[in-house]
C-alpha positions as CSV (number, residue, x, y, z in Angstrom):
1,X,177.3,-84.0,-64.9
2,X,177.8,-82.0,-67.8
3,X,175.2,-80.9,-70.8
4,X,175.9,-83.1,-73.3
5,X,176.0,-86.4,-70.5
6,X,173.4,-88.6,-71.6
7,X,172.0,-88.5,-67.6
8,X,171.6,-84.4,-67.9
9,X,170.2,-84.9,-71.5
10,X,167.5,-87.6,-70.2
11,X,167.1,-85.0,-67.0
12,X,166.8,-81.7,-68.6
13,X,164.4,-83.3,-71.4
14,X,162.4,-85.1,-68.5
15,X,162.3,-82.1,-66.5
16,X,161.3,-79.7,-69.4
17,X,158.1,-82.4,-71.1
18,X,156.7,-82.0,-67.6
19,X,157.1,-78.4,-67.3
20,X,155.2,-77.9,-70.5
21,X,152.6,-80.1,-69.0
22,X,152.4,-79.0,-65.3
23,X,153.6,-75.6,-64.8
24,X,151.3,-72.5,-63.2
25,X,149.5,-70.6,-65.5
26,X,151.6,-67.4,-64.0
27,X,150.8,-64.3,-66.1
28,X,154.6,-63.3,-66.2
29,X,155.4,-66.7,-68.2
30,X,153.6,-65.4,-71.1
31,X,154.9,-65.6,-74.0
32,X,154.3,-62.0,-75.2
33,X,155.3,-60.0,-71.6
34,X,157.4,-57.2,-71.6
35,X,161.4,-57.6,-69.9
36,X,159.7,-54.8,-67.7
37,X,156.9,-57.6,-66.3
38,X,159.5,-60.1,-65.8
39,X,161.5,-57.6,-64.1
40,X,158.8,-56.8,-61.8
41,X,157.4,-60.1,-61.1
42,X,161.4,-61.0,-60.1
43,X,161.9,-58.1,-57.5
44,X,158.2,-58.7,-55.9
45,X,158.8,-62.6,-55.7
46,X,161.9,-62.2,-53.9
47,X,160.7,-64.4,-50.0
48,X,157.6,-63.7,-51.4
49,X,154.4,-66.4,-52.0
50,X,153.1,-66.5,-55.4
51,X,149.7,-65.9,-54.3
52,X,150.7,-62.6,-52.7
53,X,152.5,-61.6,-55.5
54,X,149.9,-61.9,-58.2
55,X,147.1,-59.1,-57.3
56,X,149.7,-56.3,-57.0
57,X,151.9,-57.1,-60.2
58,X,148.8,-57.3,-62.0
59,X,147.6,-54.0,-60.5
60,X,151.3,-52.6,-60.8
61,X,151.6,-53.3,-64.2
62,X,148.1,-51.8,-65.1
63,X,149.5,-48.8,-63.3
64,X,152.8,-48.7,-64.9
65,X,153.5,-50.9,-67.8
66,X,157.0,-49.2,-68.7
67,X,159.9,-48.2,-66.8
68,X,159.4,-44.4,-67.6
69,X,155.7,-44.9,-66.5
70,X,157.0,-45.6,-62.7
71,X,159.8,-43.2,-62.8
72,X,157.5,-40.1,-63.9
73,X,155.3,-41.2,-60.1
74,X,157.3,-40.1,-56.8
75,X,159.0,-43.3,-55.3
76,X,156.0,-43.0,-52.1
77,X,153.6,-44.2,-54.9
78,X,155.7,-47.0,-55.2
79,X,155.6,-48.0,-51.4
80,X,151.9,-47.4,-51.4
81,X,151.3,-50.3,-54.3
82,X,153.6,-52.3,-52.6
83,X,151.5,-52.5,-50.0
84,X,152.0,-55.6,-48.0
85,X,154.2,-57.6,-49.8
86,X,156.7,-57.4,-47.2
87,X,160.6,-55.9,-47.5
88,X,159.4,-52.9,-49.1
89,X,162.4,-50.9,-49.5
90,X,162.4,-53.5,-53.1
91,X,159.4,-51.3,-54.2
92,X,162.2,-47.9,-53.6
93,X,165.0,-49.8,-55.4
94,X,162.4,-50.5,-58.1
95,X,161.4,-47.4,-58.7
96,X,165.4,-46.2,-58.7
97,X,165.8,-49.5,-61.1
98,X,162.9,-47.9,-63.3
99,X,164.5,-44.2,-63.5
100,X,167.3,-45.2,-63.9
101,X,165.8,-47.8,-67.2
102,X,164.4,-44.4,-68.5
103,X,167.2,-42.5,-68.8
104,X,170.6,-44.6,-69.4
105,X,168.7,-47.5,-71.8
106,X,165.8,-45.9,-73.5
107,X,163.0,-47.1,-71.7
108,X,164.0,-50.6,-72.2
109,X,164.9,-52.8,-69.8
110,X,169.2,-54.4,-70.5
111,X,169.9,-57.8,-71.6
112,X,173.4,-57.9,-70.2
113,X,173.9,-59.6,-66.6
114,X,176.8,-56.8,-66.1
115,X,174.2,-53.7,-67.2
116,X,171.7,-55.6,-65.3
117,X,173.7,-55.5,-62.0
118,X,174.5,-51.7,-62.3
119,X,170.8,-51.0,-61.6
120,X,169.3,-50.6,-58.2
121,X,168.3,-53.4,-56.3
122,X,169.5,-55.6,-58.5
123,X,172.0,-59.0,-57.8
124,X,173.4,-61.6,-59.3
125,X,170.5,-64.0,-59.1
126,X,167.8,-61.3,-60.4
127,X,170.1,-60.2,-63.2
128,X,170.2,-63.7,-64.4
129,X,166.8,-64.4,-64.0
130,X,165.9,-61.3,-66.0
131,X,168.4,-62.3,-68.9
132,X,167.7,-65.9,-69.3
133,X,163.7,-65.3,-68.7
134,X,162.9,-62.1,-70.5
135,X,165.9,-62.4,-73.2
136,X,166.0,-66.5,-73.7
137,X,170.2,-65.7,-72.6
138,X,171.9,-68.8,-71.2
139,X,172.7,-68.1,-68.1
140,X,172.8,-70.9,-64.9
141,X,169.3,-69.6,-62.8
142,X,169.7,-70.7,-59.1
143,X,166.9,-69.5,-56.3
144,X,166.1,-71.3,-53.1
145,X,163.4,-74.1,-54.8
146,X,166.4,-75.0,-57.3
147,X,169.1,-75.5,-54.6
148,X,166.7,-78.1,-52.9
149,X,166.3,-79.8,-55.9
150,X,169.4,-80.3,-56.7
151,X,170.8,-81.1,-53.4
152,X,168.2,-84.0,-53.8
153,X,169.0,-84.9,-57.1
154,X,172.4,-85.0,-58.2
155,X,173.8,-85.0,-54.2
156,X,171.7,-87.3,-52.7
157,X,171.4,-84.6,-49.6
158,X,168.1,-84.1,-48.1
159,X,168.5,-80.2,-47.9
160,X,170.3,-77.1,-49.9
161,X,171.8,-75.9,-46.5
162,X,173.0,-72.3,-47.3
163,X,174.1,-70.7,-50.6
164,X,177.3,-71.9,-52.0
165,X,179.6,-70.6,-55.0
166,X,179.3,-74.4,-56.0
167,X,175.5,-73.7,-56.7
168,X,176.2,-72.1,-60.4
169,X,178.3,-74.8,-61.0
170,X,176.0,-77.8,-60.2
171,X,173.2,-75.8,-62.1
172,X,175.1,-75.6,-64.9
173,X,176.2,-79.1,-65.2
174,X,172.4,-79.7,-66.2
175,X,172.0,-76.8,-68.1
176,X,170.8,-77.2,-71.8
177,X,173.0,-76.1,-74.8
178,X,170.1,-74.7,-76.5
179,X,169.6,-70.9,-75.3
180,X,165.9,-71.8,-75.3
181,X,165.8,-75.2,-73.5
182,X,167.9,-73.7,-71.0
183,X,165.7,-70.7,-70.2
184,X,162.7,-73.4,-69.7
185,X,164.8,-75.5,-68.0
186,X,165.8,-73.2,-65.2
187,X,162.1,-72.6,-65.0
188,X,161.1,-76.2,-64.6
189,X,164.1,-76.4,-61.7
190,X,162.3,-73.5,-59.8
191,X,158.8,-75.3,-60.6
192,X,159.9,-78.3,-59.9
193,X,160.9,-77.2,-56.0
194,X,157.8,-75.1,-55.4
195,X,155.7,-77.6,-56.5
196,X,156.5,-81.1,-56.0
197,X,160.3,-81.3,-54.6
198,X,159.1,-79.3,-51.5
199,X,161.0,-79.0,-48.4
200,X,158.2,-80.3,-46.1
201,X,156.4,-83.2,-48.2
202,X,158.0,-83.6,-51.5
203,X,155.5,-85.5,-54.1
204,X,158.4,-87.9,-55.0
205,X,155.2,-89.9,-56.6
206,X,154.7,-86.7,-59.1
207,X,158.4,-86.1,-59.8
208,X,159.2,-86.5,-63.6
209,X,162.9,-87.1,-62.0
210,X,162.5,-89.4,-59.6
211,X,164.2,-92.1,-61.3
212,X,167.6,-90.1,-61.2
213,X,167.0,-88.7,-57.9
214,X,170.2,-89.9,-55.6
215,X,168.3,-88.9,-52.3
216,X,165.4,-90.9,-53.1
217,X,168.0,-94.1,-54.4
218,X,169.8,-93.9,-50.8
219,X,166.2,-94.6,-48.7
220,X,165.5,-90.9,-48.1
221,X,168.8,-90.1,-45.5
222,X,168.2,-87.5,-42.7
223,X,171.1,-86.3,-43.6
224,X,170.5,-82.4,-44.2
225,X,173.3,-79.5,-43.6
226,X,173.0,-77.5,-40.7
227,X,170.5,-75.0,-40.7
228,X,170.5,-71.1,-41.1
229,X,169.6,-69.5,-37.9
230,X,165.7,-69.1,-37.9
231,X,164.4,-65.2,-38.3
232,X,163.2,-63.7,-35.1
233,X,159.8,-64.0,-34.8
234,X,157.3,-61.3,-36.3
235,X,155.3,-60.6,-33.2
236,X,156.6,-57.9,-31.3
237,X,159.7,-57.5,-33.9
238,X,160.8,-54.1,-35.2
239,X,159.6,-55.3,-38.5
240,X,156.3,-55.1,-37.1
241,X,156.3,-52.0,-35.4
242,X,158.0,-50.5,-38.6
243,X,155.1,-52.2,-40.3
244,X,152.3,-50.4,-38.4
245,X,154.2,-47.2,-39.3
246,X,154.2,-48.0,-42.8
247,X,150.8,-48.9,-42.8
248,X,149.4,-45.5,-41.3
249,X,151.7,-43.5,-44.2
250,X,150.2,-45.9,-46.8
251,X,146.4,-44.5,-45.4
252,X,147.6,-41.3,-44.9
253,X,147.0,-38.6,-48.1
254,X,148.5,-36.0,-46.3
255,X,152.1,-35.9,-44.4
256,X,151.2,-36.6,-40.6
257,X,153.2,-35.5,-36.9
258,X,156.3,-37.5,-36.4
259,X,153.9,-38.2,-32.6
260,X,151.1,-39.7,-34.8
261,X,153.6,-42.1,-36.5
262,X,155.3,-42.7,-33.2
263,X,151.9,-43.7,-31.9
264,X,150.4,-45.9,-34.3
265,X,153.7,-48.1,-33.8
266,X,152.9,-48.5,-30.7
267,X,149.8,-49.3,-30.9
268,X,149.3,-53.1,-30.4
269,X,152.0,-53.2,-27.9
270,X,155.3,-53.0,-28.2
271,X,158.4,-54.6,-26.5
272,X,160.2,-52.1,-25.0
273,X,160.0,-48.3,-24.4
274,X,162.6,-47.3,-26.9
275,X,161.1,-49.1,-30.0
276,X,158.7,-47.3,-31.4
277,X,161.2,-44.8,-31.8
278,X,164.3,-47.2,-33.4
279,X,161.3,-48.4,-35.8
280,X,160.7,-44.6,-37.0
281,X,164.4,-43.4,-37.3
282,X,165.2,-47.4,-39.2
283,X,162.5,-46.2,-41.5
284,X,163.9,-43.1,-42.4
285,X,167.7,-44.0,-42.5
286,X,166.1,-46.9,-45.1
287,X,164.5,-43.8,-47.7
288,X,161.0,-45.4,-46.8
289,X,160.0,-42.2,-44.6
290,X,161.0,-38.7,-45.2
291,X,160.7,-35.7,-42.8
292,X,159.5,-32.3,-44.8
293,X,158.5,-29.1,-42.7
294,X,158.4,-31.8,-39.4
295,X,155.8,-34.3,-41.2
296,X,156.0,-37.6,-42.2
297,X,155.2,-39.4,-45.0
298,X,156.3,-41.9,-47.7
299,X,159.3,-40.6,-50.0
């Protein structure tokens, strides 16, 4: 497909009529938020649940609602608001992102994907999404909710399987020519997959594309790619011993014995001897713990 194919043009107008109609009210869609917000609300949502997400951008952004406003706090305060979101080294590379806002752009956050990239934590996909969401550029927007849609739609496959070069491609074949129909449009794709075109019980009844869909035309195959290896679990992982350290630093106001840290990640159980340990030296080779006078606590 291409843009101006009268199949992406009947898609993309579809898609974007029931967007308009059907999308979460998500403070970060507003019309009137700052690049910073959208920048935010990208780095927290990364494998993260909307529902999680919302309390601490709202709190984040009442806290700092500019760049410079982060970067003036030390990057601990930043670990401490992340709270439990989960991967919190993205509230370190945040803050870096913010300093680093404040001083080479002005306070203001870039509208070019290559100035984009040069900050902290940033990729490919979030320097898109920042440019075509916050700045209305045209720019393909592919996350995990898109891929599924599309590998439904226009492949007729019953799953994304794993992240492909090919992915930009297919997502641009439906783009939009219009810098501002494209912008909703990747937006619609993303809502579209969170919402209806889920990966467990996809609403095919509620889909404003159904009628295109090549999955749903071929009976609904079984026909998925081989999956990605599944995550260890959380119980008794290092990510949640490191969490239990994490979450005594986060309490703490003052820096504590590295003993102290050692045994609040071990308390709970832990799998073997030598863990605890690996957890506290991972933390600090990752910039989320610092050592100063043989304390503790959060950078």
């Amino acid at each position: 497909m291409k843009p101006t194919d009268p199949v992406s043009t009947e898609i993309s107008v579809a898609l974007c009529e029931w967007f308009a109609r059907s999308a979460r009210d998500l403070p970060w869609r507003g019309p009137d938020v700052a690049p910073w917000a959208i920048l935010v609300s990208e780095f927290m949502l990364q494998q993260t649940q909307v529902d999680r997400v919302l309390p601490r951008w709202i709190a984040w952004m009442e806290r700092w609602p500019t760049p410079s406003a982060l970067a003036a706090d030390e990057p601990g305060e930043a670990v401490r608001a992340w709270d439990r979101l989960g991967y919190p080294r993205r509230a370190i590379w945040l803050h870096r992102a913010a300093v680093e806002i404040a001083e080479r752009h002005g306070d203001t956050v870039p509208a070019n994907v290559d100035e984009l990239l040069a900050l902290s934590g940033i990729g490919p996909y979030t320097a898109r999404a920042v440019a075509a969401f916050a700045y209305g550029e045209r720019h393909p927007v592919v996350d995990t909710n898109t891929r599924r849609v599309i590998a439904r739609l226009v492949h007729g496959r019953a799953a994304a399987g794993m992240p492909a070069p090919g992915d930009l491609a297919d997502m641009e074949a439906l783009l939009p020519e219009s810098r501002d129909a494209a912008a909703v449009f990747n937006a619609a794709a993303m809502e579209l997959g969170a919402i209806v075109c889920t990966a467990r019980a996809p609403r095919c009844d509620a889909c404003p594309v159904a009628r295109w869909c090549e999955w749903r035309g071929a009976g609904y195959p079984d026909n998925a790619p081989e999956k990605r290896p599944k995550q260890a679990k959380f119980a008794g992982s290092d990510r949640q011993v490191r969490g239990r350290i994490m979450a005594l630093l986060r309490r703490s106001t003052e820096a504590v014995e590295p003993a102290a840290a050692l045994e609040a990640a071990a308390d709970g159980g832990v799998r073997d001897p030598d863990q605890p340990r690996r957890a506290y030296d991972s933390l600090i080779a990752d910039g989320l713990v610092v050592e100063l006078d043989g304390r503790a606590r959060l950078p």
